[in-house]
C-alpha positions in Angstrom: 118.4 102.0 122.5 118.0 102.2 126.8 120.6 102.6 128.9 119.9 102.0 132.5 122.0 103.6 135.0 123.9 107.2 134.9 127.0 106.5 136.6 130.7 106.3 134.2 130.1 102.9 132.7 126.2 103.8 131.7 127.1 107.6 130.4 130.3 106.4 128.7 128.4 103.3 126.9 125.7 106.1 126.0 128.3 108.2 124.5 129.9 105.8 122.2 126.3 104.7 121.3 125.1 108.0 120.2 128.4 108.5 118.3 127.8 105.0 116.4 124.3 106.9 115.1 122.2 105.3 117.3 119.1 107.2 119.4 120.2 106.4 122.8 117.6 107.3 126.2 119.6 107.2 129.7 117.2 106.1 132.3 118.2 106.2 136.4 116.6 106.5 139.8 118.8 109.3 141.2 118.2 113.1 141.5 120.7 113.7 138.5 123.7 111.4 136.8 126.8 110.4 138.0 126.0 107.2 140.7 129.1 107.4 143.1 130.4 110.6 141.3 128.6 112.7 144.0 128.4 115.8 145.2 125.9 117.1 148.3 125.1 120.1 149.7 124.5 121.4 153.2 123.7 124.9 153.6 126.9 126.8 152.2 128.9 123.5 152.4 129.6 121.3 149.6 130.6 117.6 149.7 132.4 114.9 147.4 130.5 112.1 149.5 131.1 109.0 147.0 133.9 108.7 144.8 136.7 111.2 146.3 138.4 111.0 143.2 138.8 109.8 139.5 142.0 106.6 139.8 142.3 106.9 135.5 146.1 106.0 136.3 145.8 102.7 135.3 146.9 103.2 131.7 144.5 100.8 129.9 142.7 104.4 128.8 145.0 106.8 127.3 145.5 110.2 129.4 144.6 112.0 126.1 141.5 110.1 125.4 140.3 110.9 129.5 141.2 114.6 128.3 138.9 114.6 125.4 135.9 113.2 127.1 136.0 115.0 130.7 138.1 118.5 129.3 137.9 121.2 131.5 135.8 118.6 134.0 138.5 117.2 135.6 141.9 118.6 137.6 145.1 117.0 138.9 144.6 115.8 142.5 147.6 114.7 145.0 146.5 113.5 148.4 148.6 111.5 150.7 148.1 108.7 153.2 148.2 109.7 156.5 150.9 108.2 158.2 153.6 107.3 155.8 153.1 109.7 152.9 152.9 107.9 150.4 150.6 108.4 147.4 146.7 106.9 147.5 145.7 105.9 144.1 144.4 109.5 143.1 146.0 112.2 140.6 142.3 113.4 139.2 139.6 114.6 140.7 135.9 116.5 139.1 136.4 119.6 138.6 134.6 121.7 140.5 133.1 119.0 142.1 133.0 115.1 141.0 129.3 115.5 140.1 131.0 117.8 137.4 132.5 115.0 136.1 129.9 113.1 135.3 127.5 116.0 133.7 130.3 116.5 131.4 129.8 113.3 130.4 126.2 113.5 130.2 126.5 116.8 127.9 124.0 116.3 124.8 122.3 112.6 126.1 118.6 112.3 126.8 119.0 111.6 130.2 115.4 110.8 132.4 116.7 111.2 135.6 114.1 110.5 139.2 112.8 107.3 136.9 113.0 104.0 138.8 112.3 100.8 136.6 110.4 98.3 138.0 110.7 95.6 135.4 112.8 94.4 132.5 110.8 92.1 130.0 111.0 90.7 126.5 108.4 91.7 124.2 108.6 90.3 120.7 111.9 91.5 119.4 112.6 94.7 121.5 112.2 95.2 125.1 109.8 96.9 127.7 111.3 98.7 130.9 108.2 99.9 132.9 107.9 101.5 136.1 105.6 101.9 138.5 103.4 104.8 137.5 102.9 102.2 134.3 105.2 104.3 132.1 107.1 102.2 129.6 110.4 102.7 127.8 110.3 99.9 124.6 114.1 99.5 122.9 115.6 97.4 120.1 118.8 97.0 123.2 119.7 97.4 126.7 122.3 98.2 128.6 122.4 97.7 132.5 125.2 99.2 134.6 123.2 98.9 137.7 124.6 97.0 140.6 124.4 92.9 139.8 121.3 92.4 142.9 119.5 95.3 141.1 119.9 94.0 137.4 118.6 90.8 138.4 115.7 92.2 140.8 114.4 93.6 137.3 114.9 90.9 134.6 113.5 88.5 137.6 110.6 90.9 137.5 110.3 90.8 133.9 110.8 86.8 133.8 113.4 86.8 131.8 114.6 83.3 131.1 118.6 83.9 132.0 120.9 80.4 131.6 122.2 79.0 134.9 125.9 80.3 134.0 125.3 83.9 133.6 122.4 84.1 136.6 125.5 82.3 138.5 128.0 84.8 137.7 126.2 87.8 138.6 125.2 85.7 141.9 128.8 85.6 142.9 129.1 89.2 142.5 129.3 90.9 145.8 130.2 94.7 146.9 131.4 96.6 149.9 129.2 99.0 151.6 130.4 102.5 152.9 129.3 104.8 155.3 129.9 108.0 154.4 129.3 111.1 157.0 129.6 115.1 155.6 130.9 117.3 158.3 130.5 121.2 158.3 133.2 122.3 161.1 133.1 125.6 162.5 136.8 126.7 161.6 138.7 125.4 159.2 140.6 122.3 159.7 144.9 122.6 159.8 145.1 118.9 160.5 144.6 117.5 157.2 147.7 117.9 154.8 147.4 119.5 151.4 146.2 119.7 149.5 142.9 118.2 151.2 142.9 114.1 151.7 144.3 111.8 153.4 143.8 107.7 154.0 144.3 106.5 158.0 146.2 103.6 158.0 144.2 102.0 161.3 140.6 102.4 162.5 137.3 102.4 161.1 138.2 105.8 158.8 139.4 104.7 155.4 139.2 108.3 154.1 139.0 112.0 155.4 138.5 114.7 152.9 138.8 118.6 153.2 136.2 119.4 150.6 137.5 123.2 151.1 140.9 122.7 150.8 139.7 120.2 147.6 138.4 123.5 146.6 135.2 122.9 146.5 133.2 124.6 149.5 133.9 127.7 150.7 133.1 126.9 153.9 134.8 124.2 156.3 133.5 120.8 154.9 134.7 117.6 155.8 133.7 114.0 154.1 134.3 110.4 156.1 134.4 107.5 154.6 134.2 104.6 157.1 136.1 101.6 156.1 134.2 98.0 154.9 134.3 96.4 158.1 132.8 99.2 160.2 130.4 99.8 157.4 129.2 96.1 157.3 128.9 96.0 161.2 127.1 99.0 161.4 125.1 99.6 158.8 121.6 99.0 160.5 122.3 101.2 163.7 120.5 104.8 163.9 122.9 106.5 161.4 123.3 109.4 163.6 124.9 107.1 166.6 127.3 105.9 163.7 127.9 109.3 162.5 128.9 110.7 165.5 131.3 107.5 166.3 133.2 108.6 163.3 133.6 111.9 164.0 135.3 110.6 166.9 137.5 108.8 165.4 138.6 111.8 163.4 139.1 114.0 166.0 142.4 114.3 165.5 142.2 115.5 161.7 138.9 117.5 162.5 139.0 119.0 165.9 136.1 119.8 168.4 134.4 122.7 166.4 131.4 120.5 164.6 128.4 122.7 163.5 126.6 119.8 161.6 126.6 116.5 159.8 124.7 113.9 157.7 125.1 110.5 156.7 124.6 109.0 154.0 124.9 105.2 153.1 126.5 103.3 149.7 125.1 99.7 149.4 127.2 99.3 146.8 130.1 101.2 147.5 132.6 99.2 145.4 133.2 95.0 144.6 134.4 93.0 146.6 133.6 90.1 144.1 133.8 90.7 140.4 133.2 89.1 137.5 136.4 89.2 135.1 135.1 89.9 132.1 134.9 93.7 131.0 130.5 93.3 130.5 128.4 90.0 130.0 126.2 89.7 127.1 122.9 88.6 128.4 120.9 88.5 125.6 121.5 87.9 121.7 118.0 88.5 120.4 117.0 91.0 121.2 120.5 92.4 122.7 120.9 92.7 126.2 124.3 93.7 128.1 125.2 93.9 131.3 128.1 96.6 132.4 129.3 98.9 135.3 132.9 98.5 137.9 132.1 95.1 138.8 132.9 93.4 135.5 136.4 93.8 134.7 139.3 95.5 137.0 137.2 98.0 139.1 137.4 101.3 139.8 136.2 104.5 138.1 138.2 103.6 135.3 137.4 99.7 135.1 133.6 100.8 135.3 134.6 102.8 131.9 136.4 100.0 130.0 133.3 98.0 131.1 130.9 100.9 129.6 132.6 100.8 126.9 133.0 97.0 125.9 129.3 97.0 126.4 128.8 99.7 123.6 130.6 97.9 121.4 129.3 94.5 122.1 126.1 96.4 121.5 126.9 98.0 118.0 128.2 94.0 117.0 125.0 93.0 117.7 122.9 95.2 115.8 125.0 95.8 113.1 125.4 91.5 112.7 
């Protein structure tokens, strides 16, 4: 059993895979697991750069069944909007960090992390992930969480045969990019009310974050998240031009003290087009699903319903 992609929906569908008694592998192209639950850092620094924080509010997962899987990896989280004061859609965050999050989740999985797939293909009645070094991964089923233009980059590389109604659905998917720029600032930053995020209601800033009064740098470390628009119109200029444009348009949050920053880019930051089902079975024979935040509702805790249907699509399947 392969699942592709470490982010919620791919280490949740693991989990509830390996707890059905099946031998699960995790495979995905990144450093270590998590996707947009990220965490960088810059000499002494530390940065949340992708998701700021975990929006489990929505009530279609039970706060006690979030407690059991994330435990002592998650803590309550408060920030306000910047102008009015009203409440962003946040009350968790990772705990230390976000990253945290997700290797709590990736506790006791066979996780090959740094492995980029190349190709998806059918062989007989299992399938064959390869990469580029020519290693293969064979598996009786699949699950893809990766983003919809990725998933079908490798079963188009695989040539597999998908029917016009599903290779049209995940066609219509599309996602917002985000620019994201990690700040070390000299002093500490008094602008930025407690307990350490805020959301500007104008300009091309649709989130500042104090990763030390977060809690989680013990030095002065400050995360920008540029909005859609700016992200879209900017995205192929010299990331360091765009960087320092949104510093500027923090200023007032941040102040003048900036030792240095980085930037760092999210293709696929969130949907903008989903598809409204929670996965999409690809495949019958042998089983093929596809999962992640842009089937179903969205969000951290959409991409986990979505991780989840896919598991159990996937134990169906084998077990029919």
């Amino acid at each position: 059993m392969l699942v592709v992609g470490a982010g919620i929906a791919g280490l949740l569908a693991a989990g509830e895979l390996q707890r059905a008694g099946l031998t699960v592998r995790v495979i995905d192209k990144g450093r270590g697991v998590g996707g947009r639950l990220a965490t960088r850092r810059i000499g002494d620094a530390i940065f949340d750069h992708g998701a700021p924080c975990l929006d489990l509010q929505g009530g279609r997962l039970p706060e006690r069944w979030w407690r059991e899987r994330l435990g002592p990896a998650r803590t309550e989280w408060w920030p306000a909007t910047a102008d009015s004061g009203s409440e962003v859609p946040c009350r968790w965050r990772g705990a230390p960090t976000m990253a945290a999050a997700a290797k709590h989740l990736a506790q006791g999985l066979e996780v090959f992390s740094e492995t980029a797939l190349t190709a998806l293909r059918t062989e007989g009645s299992r399938w064959i992930a390869s990469t580029s070094s020519g290693t293969v991964f064979p598996a009786e089923a699949v699950v893809l969480t990766l983003p919809a233009p990725q998933s079908l980059a490798l079963l188009d590389a695989g040539a597999v045969d998908l029917s016009p109604d599903l290779r049209g659905r995940l066609a219509a998917i599309e996602y917002h990019r985000c620019l994201a720029v990690m700040v070390v600032l000299n002093e500490p930053s008094s602008r930025i009310p407690f307990p350490g995020g805020l959301a500007p209601t104008s300009g091309p800033l649709a989130w500042v974050s104090d990763n030390q009064a977060k809690g989680i740098s013990p030095v002065p470390a400050v995360t920008l998240h540029a909005t859609a628009a700016f992200s879209l119109e900017h995205w192929d200029r010299d990331r360091t031009e765009t960087g320092l444009l949104l510093i500027e348009a923090a200023r007032e949050w941040i102040g003048p003290g900036i030792r240095e920053f980085q930037v760092h880019g999210w293709r696929y930051s969130r949907p903008r087009i989903s598809d409204e089902s929670p996965c999409m079975v690809a495949c019958q024979r042998p089983p093929l699903v596809l999962a992640g935040d842009a089937f179903g509702p969205g969000g951290i805790e959409g991409a986990a319903l979505s991780g989840l249907a896919a598991a159990r699509a996937i134990v169906q399947t084998t077990s029919g």
